[in-house]
N, C-alpha and C positions, 0 to 999 in steps of 0.2 A: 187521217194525215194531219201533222202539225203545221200552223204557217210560223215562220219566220216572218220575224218585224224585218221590216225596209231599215238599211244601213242610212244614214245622215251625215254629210260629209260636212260639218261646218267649217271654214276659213274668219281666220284672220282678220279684219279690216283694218289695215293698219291709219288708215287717215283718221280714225276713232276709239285709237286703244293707243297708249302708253305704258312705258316699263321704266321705273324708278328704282331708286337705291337711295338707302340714307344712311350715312353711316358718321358719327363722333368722330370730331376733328377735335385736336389739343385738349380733350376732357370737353370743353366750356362750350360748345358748338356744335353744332350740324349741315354739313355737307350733304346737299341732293345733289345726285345724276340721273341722266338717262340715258337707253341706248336708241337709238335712232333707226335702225334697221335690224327687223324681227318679220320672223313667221312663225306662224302655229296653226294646229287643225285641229279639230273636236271630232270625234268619230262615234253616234247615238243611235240607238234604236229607235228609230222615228225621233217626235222630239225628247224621248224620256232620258231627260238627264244625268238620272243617276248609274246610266247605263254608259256614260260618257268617259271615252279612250282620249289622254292629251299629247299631246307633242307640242312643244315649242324648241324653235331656235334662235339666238340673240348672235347677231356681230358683234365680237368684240371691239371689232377697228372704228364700232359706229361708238362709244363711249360719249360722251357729253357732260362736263360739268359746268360749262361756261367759260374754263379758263385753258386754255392750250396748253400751256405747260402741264400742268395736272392731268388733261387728258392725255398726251402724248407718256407722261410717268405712268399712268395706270394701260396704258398699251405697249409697255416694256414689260421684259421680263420682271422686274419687283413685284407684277399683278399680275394679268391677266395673258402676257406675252400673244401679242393677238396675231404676232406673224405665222408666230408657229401651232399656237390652239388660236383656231379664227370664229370657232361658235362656242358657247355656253349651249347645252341642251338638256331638255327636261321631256322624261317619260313617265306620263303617270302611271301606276301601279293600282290603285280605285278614286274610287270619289262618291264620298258615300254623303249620303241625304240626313242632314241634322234635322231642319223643319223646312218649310217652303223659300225661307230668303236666305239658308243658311246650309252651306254644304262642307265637309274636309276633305281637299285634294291631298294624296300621299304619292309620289313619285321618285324616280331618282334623275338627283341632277348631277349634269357632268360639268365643271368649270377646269380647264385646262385641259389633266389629263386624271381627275379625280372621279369619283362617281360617288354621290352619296345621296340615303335618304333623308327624305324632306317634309314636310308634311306643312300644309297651308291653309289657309283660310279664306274662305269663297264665299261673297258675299253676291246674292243673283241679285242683278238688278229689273229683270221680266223679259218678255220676250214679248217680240209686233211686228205686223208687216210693214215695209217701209211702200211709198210711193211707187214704187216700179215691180211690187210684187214679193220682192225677197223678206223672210224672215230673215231677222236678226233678234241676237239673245245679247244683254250686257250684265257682267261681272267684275268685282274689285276683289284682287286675289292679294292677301298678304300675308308675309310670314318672314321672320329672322334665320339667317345660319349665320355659320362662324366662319368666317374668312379662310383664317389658317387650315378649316379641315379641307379645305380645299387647294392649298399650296399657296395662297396670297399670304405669303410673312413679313414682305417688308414693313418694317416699322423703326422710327428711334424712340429713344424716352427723352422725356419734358425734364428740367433740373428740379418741378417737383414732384416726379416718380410717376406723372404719366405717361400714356402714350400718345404719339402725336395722332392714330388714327385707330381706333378700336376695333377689336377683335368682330365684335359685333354690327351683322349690316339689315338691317331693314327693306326689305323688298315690297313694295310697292305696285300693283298694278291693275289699271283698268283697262279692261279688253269688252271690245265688241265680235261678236261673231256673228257671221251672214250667212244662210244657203239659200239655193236660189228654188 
């Protein structure tokens, strides 16, 4: 008789992960955000990682760049229109084992009503028991897409032939996950 590995349900912590964007403002600069309210699970054979199922969700309505007007323009229709698509969501697809601190997440992400693949970079930061018994694993996951493949087109042009916000965004994030 074969045994099956035990399922591993990690969560989220979100008091100890953040989710960033950086993305070129008028050529000459860079614009960080974040979003402020997210969930995600990790789903593992026991703790073997590379066995690891992702899901995240991001509110769009939670945007943050520090200045209201920008936030409330990138939660209109020009971006992310967060009334009407209200999550960002990412399903990974594998996550395969480059060496011990270094793994590539491929998944497909939804932003609006688009769905496309993605593929990132996962950087493990170890895993330990904390004080009250629960494992926790930390990781800084980055990787770039393109805006527009995802339906964010607003843009104008600069009088000298840029754009005021680039195609290109930068993602950013470090997450903790806990199971008990």
């Amino acid at each position: 008789m074969a045994e099956t590995a035990t399922q591993t349900i990690w969560k989220v912590d979100p008091t100890h992960s953040e989710i960033l964007f950086k993305v070129r403002h008028m050529v000459i600069s860079t614009v960080t955000g974040r979003f402020e309210r997210f969930d995600g699970t990790v789903e593992t054979e026991g703790d073997r990682l590379e066995t690891a199922r992702v899901e995240f969700v991001i509110d769009t309505a939670s945007v943050n760049t520090g200045v209201a007007d920008r936030d409330n323009h990138l939660r209109s229709d020009d971006f992310f229109n967060a009334e009407k698509y209200p999550q960002i969501r990412f399903v990974s697809t594998a996550f395969k084992k480059i060496n011990d601190q270094e793994y590539e997440l491929t998944g497909n992400l939804t932003i609006r009503d688009v769905t496309r693949p993605v593929q990132l970079k996962v950087e493990y930061g170890g895993m330990v028991k904390d004080p009250w018994g629960n494992t926790r694993a930390g990781f800084v996951v980055t990787g770039k897409i393109n805006r527009k493949d995802f339906g964010l087109k607003w843009n104008m042009l600069l009088e000298t032939g840029g754009a005021v916000v680039s195609d290109e965004v930068q993602v950013q994030c470090a997450v903790e996950f806990v199971h008990s």
